[in-house]
N, C-alpha and C positions, 0 to 999 in steps of 0.2 A: 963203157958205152953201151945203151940200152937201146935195141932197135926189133923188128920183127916180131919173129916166134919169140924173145926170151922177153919182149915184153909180156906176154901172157903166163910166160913160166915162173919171170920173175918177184913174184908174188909169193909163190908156194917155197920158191924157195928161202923165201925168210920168214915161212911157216905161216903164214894171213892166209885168209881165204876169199876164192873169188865170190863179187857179189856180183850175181847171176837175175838177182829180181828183175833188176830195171828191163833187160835183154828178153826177161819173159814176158812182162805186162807189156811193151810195147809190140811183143806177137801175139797177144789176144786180147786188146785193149778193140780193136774192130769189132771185133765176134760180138765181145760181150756188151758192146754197146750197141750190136742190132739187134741180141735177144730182152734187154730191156727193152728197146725201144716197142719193138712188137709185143713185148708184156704186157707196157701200159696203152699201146694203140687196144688189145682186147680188153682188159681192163675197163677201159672209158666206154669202148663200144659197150660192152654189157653193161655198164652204170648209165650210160645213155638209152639204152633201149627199156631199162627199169622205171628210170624216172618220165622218159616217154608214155611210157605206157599207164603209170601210176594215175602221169597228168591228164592221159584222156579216158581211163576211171573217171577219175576224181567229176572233168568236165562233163561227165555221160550221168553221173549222178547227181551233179547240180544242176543238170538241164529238165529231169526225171522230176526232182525235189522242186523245182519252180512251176513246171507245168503242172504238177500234182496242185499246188498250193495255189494257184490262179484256181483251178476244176472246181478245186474246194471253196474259196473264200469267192468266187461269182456265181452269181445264179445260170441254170444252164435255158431258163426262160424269161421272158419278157413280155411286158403288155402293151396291148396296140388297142389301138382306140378310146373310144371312152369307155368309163365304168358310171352302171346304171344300176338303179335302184328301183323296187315297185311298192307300191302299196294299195292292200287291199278295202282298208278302211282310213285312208287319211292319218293314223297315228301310228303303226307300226311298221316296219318294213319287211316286206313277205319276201323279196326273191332279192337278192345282189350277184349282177350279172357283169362280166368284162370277156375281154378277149385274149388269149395268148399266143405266142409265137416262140418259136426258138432263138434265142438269142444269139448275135455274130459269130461266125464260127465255131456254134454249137450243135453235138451230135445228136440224134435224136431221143425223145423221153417217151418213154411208157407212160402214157397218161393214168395206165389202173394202178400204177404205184405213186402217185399223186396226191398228197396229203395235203387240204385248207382248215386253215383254222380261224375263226371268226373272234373277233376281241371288242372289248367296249372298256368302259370301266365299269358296268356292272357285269358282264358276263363271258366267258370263254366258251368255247365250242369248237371240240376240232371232228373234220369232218374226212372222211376215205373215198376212195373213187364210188363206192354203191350207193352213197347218198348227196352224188352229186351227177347232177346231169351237162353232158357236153356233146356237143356233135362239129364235126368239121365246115366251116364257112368255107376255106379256102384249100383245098386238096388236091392233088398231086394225081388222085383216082380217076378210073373212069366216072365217067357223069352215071350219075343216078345212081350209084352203089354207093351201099350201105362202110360209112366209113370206118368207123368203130368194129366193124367185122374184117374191112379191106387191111386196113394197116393194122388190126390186133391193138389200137390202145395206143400207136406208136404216134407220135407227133414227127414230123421229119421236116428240112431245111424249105421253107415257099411255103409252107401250110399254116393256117390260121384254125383254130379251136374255141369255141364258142361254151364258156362256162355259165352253168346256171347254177348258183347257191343256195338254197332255203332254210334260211339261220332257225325260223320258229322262235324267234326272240319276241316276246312281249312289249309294249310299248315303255314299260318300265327301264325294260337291258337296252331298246335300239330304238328310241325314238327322234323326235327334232329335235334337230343341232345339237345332235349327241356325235362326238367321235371314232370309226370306229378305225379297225386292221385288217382285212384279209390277207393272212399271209401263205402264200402259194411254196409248198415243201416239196420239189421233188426227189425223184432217189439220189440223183447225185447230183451236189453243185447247194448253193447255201440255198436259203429260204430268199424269195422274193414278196417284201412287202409293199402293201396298196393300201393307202391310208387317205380315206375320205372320211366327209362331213355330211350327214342327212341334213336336209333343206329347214329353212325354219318354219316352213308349213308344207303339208302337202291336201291333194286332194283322192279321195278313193276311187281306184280301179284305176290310178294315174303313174307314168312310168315316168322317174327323173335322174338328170345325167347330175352325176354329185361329183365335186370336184374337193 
């Protein structure tokens, strides 16, 4: 008859030995599956807070990369009103005049860093702020100051800017119903081109809006 203590004894005494694993993994079978479990809760927290973070990199530099590349591929000005053309003798065209503005949402341009360039099919001509006359129509300034001095060149957002061109193209390179380009290069942001048509006649000392 096998009962109490000689159950536990009666083992050894037919030389086996106790197995003792079960009796220990069910005493630290808790423990050790709270210290995994806290393992992987830190774990995921820091692979979550990496991939977090990567991902608003990632979105901070595709925001960077798109607004760069709108700045770049639009122009940062626009033209308002009409474009005008003069002539001195009825066959060439002495002055090519228009007006510009800043375009929606754009910051303001250094007008001395202002680059036109004049196009035809016979002849090109680009021209820098010193050989181009502009004065402010509509300004931001006190009245009666000089604006080119007031705002340094600056074009700024409600301001209108009154450009005068003088290609010096002969009736040969820019005459009737010849087509030409001026295209308006500032520092930053693409070129803005203005593509008209001189009239099929004109008359001298006469100013006409070409379209």
């Amino acid at each position: 008859m096998k009962h109490g203590c000689w159950d536990s004894w009666y083992p050894l005494l037919k030389g086996e030995k106790m197995n003792s694993s079960k009796r220990n993994d069910e005493g630290f079978t808790g423990l050790e599956a709270a210290i995994m479990l806290i393992a992987f809760v830190v774990v995921a927290a820091v692979f979550s807070y990496v991939v977090l973070g990567a991902g608003f990199f990632t979105t901070q530099k595709a925001q960077e990369t798109v607004h760069t590349g709108v700045q770049q591929t639009t122009s940062a000005v626009e033209p308002s009103g009409p474009v005008s053309i003069y002539s001195s003798d009825g066959n060439a065209v002495g002055n090519v005049t228009f007006y510009l503005q800043l375009a929606a949402g754009g910051a303001g341009v250094d007008m001395s860093k202002v680059v036109y360039t004049v196009s035809t099919p016979k002849k090109i001509l680009t021209f820098t702020n010193n050989a181009v006359n502009y004065s402010w129509v509509k300004s931001n300034g006190a009245a009666g100051s000089s604006n080119q001095g007031t705002h340094a060149g600056l074009l700024n957002p409600r301001e209108m800017v009154y450009v005068d061109i003088n290609p010096g193209f002969s009736k040969d390179d820019m005459g009737i119903n010849d087509k030409f380009i001026v295209e308006v290069k500032p520092p930053v942001g693409a070129a803005l081109p203005i593509a008209r048509t001189v009239p099929a006649g004109m008359s001298p000392g006469t100013w006409y809006e070409v379209f």
